[in-house]
C-alpha positions in Angstrom: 31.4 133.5 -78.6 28.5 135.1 -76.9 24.8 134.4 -79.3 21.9 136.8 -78.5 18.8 135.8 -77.5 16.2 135.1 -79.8 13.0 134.0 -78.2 11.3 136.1 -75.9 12.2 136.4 -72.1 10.2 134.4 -69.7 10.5 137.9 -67.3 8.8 139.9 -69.8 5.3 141.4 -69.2 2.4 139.1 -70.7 0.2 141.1 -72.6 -2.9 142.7 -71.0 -5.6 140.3 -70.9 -8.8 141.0 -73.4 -11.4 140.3 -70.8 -13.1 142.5 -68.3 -11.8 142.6 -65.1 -14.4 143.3 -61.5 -13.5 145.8 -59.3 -13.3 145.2 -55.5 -16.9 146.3 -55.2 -18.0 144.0 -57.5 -16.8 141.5 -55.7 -17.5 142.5 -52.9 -21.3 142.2 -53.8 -21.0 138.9 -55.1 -19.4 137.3 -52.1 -22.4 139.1 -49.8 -25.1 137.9 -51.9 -23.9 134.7 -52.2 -23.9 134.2 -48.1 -27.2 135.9 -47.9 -28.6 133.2 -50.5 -27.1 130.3 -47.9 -28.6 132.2 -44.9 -31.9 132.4 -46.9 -31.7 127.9 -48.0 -31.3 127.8 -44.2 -33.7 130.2 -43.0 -36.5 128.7 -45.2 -35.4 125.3 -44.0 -36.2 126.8 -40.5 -39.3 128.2 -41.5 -40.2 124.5 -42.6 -38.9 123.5 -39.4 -41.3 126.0 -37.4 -44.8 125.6 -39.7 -44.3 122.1 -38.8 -44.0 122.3 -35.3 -46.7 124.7 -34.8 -44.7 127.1 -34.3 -46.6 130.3 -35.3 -45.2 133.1 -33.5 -40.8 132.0 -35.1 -42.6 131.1 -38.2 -44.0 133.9 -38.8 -40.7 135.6 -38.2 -38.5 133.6 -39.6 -40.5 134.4 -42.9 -40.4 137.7 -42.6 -36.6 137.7 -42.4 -36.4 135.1 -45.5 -38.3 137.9 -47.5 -36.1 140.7 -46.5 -32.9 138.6 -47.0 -34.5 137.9 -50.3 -35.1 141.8 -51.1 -31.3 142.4 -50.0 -29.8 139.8 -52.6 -32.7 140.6 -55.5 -30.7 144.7 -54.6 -27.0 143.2 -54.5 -27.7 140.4 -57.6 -29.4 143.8 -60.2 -32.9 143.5 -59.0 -32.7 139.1 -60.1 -34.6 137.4 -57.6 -32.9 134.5 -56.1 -34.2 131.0 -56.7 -35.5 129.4 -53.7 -36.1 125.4 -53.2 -38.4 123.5 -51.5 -37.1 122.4 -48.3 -36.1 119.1 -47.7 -39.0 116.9 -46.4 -36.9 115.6 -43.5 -38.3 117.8 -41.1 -37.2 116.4 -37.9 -37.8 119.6 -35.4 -34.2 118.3 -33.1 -32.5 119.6 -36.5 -33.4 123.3 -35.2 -30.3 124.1 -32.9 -27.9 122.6 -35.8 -29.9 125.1 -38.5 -29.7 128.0 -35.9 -26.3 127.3 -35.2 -25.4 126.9 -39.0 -27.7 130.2 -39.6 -25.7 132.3 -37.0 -22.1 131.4 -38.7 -23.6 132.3 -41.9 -25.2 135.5 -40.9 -21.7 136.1 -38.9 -19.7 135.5 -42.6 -22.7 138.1 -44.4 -21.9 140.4 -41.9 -18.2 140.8 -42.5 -18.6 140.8 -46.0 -21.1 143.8 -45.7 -19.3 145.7 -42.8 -15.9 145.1 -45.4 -17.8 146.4 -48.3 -19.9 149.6 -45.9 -23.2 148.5 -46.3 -25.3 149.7 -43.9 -28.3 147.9 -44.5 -27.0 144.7 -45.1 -24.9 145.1 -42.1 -28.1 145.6 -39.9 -29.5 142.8 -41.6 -26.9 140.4 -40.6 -26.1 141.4 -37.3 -30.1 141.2 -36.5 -30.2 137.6 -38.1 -26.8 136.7 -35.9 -28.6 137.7 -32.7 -31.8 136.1 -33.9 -29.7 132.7 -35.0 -27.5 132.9 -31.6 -30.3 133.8 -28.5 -32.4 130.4 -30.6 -29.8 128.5 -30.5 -28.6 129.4 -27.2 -32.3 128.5 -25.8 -32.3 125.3 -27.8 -29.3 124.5 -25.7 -30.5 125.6 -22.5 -33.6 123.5 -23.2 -31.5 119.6 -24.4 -29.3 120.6 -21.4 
């Protein structure tokens, strides 16, 4: 009365899959150098910002955090340098408190990932750029106010 089964079970294991698999490291590295590559588009879109409003002194600041975010995602990305764009020739100088504001969350999201994964110099990095990001954007405030 009873017939045995002849397919497979749907509950068996699937066979281990051929491809390579990242450990939590790996990814770990990936998700920090991909939000240090957004803090950089918006840090040289600041630096834009800055050159164009004569801005020397946070120019010259702002590109000398662009080139050290840049050094930290050339170490987490296997020494590739990341590709950096033009930025956009809308330069309207009101955009600043939006880009500091955007810059601070992003530095905020790097610095999780980077405290998560026990990286002490990105860490430093991040919570620097997250001060930086917040006191402008704070004064930018203070000053439309």
């Amino acid at each position: 009365m009873y017939e045995p089964i002849r397919t497979k079970s749907v509950h068996t294991m699937a066979a281990a899959p051929d491809f390579p698999h990242r450990s939590r490291e790996e990814e770990l590295d990936i998700r920090l150098a991909g939000q240090l590559t957004a803090l950089l588009t918006v840090t040289d879109e600041l630096h834009a910002l800055a050159v164009r409003a004569g801005d020397a002194t946070e120019s010259a600041a702002l590109a000398a955090a662009a080139d050290r975010i840049a050094e930290q995602v050339a170490r987490l990305s296997g020494g590739r340098h990341p590709l950096r764009a033009e930025p956009s020739d809308g330069g309207d100088p009101s955009r600043m408190p939006v880009l500091h504001r955007r810059a601070h969350t992003l530095a905020g999201n790097a610095l999780a990932v980077a405290t998560s994964r026990d990286d002490a110099t990105a860490t430093e990095l991040a919570a620097e750029r997250m001060a930086a990001h917040g006191a402008a954007a704070e004064v930018a405030d203070l000053a439309t106010a």
